[in-house]
N, C-alpha and C positions, 0 to 999 in steps of 0.2 A: 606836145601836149594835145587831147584832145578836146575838144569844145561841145562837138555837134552833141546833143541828147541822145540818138540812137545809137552815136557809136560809142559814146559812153557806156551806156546800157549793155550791147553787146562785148565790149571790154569788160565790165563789171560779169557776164557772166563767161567767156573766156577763165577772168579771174579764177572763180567760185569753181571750175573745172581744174584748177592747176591745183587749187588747194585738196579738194574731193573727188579723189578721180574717180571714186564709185559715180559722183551721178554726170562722167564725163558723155554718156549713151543716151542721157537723156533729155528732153527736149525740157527746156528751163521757161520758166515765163515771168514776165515783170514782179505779179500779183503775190508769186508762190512767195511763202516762208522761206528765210533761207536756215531758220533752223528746226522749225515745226515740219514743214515740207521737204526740204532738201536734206536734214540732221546734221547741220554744222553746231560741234562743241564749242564750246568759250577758247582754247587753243585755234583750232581751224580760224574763227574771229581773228584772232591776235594776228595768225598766218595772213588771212585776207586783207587786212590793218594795213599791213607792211608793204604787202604788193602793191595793196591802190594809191599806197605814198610812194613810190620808188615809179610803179607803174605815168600816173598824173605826174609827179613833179608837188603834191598840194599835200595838205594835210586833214585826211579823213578820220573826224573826233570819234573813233568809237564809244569812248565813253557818251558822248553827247547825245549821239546813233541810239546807244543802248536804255538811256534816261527817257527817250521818248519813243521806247517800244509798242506804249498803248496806242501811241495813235494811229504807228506805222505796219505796226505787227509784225517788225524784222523783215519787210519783203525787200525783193531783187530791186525792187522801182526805187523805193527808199535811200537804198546804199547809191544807185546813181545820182538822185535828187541832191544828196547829203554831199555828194565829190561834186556836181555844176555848181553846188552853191559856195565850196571850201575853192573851187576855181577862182572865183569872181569876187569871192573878199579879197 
């Protein structure tokens, strides 16, 4: 399982690559959307869901992720913050 923050982040977007291989060319950043910026659908979600549970070993709440979209605006930082923090409960 992984712990460090960046290599979480980096895993996280690995991830976001297996799921949309369209934006596998493209240089991804913490900040970006992952569905305003990148166009990941509610499926592609579900797909990513699954990998960062199997991926971790932990359980990342999408639904919890998606309830507090306002604050977070769906970005790449987010979905890593949301799996260090589903680590350590």
């Amino acid at each position: 399982m992984t712990t460090a923050p960046n290599a979480t982040l980096d895993d996280i977007i690995d991830l976001l690559k297996e799921v949309k291989p369209g934006i596998a060319d493209q240089s991804v950043e913490p900040q970006q959307s992952v569905v305003e910026d990148l166009g990941l659908d509610s499926l592609d979600l579900l797909q990513l869901a699954r990998r960062i549970n199997r991926h971790f070993g932990t359980e990342f709440d999408l639904d919890a992720w998606s309830a507090e979209a306002d604050e977070h605006h769906r970005s790449v930082a987010s979905i890593a913050a949301a799996v260090e923090g589903a680590g350590r409960a």
